[in-house]
C-alpha positions as CSV (number, residue, x, y, z in Angstrom):
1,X,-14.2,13.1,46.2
2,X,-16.9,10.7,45.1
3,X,-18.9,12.8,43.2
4,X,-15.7,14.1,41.3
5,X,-14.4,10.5,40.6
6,X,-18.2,9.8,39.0
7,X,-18.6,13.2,37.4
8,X,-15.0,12.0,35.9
9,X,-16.3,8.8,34.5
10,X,-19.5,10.2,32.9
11,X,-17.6,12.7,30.8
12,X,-15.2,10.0,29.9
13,X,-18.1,8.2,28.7
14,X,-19.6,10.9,27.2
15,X,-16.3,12.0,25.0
16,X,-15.6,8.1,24.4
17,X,-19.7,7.7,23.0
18,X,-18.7,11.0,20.5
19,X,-15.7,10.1,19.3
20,X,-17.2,6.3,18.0
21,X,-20.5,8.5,16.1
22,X,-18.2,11.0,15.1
23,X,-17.4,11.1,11.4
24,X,-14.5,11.9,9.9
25,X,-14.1,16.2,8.6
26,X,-11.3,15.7,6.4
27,X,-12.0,16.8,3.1
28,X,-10.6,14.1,0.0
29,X,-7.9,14.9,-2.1
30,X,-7.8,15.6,-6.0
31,X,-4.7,13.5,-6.5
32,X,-5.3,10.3,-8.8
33,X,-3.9,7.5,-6.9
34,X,-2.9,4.0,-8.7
35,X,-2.0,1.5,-6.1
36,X,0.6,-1.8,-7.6
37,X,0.9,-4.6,-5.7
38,X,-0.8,-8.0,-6.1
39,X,-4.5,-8.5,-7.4
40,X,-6.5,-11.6,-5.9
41,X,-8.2,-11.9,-8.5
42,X,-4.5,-13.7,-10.2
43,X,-3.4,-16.3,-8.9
44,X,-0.4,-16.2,-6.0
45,X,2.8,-15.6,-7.3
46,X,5.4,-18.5,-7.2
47,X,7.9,-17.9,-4.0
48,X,11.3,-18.9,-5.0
49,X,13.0,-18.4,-1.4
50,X,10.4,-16.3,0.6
51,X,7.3,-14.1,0.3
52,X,7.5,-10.5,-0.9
53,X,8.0,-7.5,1.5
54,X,10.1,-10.0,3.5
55,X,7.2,-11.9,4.8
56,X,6.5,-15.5,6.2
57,X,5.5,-17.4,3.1
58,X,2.1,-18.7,5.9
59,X,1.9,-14.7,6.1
60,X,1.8,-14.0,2.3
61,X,-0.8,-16.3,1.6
62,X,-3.1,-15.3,4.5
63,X,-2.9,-11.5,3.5
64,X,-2.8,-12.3,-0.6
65,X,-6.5,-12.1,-0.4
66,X,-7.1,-9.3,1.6
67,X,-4.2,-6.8,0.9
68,X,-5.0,-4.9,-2.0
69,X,-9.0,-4.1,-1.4
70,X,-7.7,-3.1,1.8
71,X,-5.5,-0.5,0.8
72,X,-7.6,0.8,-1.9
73,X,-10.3,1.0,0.9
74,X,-8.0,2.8,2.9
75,X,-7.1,5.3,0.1
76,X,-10.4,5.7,-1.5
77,X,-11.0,7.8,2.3
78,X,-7.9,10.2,1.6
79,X,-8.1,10.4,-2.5
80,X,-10.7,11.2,-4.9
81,X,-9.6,8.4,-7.8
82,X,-8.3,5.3,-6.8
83,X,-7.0,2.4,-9.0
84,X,-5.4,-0.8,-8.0
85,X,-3.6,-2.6,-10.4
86,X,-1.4,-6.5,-10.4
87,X,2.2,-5.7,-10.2
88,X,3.2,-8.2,-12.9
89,X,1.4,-6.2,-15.5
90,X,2.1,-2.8,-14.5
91,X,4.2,-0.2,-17.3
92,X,5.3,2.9,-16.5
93,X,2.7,4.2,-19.5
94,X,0.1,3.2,-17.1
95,X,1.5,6.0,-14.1
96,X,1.1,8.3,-16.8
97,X,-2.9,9.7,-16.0
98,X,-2.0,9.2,-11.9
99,X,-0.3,12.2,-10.0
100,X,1.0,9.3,-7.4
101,X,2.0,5.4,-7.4
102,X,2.3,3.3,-5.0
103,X,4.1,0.1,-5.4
104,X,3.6,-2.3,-2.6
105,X,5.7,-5.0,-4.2
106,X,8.3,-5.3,-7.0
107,X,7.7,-5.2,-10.8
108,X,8.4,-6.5,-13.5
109,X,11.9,-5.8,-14.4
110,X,12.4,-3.8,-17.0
111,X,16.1,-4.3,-17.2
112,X,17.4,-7.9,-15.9
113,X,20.3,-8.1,-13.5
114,X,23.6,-9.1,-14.7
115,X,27.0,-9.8,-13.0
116,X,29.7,-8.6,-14.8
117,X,32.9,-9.3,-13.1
118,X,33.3,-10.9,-9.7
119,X,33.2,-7.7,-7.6
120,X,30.7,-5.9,-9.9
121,X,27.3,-6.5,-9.8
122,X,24.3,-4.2,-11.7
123,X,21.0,-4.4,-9.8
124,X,17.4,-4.6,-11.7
125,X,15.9,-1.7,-12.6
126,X,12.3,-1.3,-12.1
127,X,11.4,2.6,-12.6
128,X,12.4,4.6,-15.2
129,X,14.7,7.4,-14.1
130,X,11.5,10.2,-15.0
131,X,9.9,8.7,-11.4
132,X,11.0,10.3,-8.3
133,X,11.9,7.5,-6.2
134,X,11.0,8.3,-2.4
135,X,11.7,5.4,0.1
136,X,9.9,5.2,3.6
């Protein structure tokens, strides 16, 4: 029983030292990837009532810096081309040379908001209806 119990732990070992040398066999995709959300080289966004994404405004400001470098880290491992870009410049003419975006935080609007009764109320738009929207 011993010798099983040890025989146990050293392939344990062994499979656990593997799998931390072992480097990754996925193959990376052709698809041209733009990424929009907030650049940090800009400076941080005024906060009317709370952060974007629904976050702690203590929580926005920590990951301001660090967010977008580490998603286009993260993607650059899946995707061939990888851009990032600051949300409050982005156009839809700059999706046009990407096959996917990803928008990590709102635009710019390109149509403003507008009540127009009491019960009626028109949201912003932000795409363009030629974008497939597809929420998460």
């Amino acid at each position: 029983m011993k010798n099983t119990y040890w025989f146990l732990c050293l392939i344990f070992s062994f499979c656990l030292g593997c799998g931390i040398n072992a480097q990754p066999t996925h193959s990376k995709s052709n698809l041209k990837v733009l990424f929009v959300g907030y650049d940090p080289a800009k400076p941080l966004p005024e906060m009317d009532r709370s952060a974007p994404g629904m976050m702690s405004k203590e929580a926005f400001t920590k990951e301001y810096p660090i967010r977008m470098p580490a998603f286009k880290k993260l993607l650059s491992e899946y995707f061939a081309q990888v851009q990032t870009m600051d949300c409050r410049d982005w156009k839809a003419a700059n999706s046009n040379p990407y096959d996917v975006t990803i928008f990590d935080f709102r635009t710019t609007p390109l149509e403003a908001a507008r009540t127009e009764k009491v019960r009626t109320v028109k949201q912003s738009i932000y795409l363009q209806d030629i974008f497939p929207i597809i929420s998460l």
